[in-house]
C-alpha positions in Angstrom: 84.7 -27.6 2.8 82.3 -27.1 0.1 83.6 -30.0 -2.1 82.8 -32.2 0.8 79.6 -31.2 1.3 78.6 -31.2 -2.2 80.1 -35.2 -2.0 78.0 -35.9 0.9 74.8 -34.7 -0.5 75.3 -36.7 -3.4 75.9 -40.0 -1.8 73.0 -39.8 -0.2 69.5 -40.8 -1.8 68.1 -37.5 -1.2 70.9 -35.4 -1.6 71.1 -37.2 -5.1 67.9 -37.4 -6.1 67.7 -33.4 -5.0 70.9 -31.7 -6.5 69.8 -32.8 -10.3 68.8 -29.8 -11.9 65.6 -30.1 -13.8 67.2 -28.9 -16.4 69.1 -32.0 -16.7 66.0 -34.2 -16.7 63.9 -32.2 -19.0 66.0 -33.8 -22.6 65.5 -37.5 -21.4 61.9 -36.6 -20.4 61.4 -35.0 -24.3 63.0 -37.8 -25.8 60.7 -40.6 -24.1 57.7 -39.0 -25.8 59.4 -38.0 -29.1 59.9 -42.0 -29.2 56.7 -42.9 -28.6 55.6 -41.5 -31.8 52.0 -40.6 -33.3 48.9 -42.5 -33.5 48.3 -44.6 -36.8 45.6 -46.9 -38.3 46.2 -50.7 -37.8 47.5 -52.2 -40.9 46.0 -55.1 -43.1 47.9 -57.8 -41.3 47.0 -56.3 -37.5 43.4 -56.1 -38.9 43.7 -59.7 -39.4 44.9 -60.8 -36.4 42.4 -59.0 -34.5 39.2 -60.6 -36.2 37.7 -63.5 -34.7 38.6 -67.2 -35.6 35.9 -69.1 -36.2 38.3 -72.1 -35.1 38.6 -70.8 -31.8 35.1 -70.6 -31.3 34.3 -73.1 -29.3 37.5 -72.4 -26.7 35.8 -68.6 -25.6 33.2 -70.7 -24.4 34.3 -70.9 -20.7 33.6 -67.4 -20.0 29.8 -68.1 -19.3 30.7 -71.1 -17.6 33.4 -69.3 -15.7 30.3 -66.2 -14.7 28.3 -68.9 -13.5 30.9 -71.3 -10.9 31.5 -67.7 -9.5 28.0 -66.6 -8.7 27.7 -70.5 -7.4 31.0 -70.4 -5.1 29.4 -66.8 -4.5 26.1 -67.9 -3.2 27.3 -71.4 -1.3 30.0 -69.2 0.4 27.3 -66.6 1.5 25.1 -69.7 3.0 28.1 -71.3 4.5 28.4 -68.0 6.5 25.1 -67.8 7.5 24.9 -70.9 8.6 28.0 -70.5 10.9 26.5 -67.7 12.1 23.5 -69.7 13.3 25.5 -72.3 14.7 27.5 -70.1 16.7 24.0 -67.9 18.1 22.4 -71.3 18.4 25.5 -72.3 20.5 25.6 -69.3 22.8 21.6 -69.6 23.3 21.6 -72.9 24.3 24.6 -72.4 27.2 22.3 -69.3 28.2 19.4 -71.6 28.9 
C-alpha cells in the first residue's frame, strides 16, 4: 500500500516536485556556481573589440534622431487626444443646446 502511494505522489507534479530531498538538489545547485567561475580582467583582444570604431561612427547617429521622432509621435499623439476630447465635449454641448 505504501509502494503505491509513494508511485502516485510521484506521478503527480506536486508529489514530484515535493518528495525530492534537498539533499539531492544541493550538488547540482553547487556545481552551477562552481562553473561559473571567478571574475577576471578583459583581455587585450576583448579590450579591442570594445573600443569605438571610428568607421562606425557615423551609423550611432540615429540615436538622437531616434530621441527626437519619439518626443514628436509623443507630442502629436498627446494633441491628437486632446483634440478628440474637444470634439467629443463639443459634440455633446451642442446636442444639449
Amino acid at each position: 500500500m505504501a509502494a503505491i502511494r509513494k508511485l502516485a505522489e510521484k506521478t503527480t507534479l506536486f508529489g514530484a516536485i515535493s518528495s525530492t530531498p534537498q539533499k539531492e538538489m544541493l550538488p547540482s545547485t553547487m556545481n552551477h556556481i562552481a562553473r561559473r567561475g571567478y571574475h577576471i580582467d578583459l583581455g587585450a583582444r576583448e579590450k579591442a573589440l570594445l573600443e569605438e570604431d571610428p568607421a562606425l561612427k557615423r551609423f550611432k547617429s540615429y540615436k538622437n534622431n531616434l530621441k527626437r521622432i519619439s518626443k514628436v509621435g509623443d507630442v502629436l499623439t498627446i494633441v491628437v487626444v486632446a483634440a478628440c476630447a474637444y470634439q467629443l465635449y463639443a459634440v455633446t454641448t451642442v446636442r444639449k443646446e
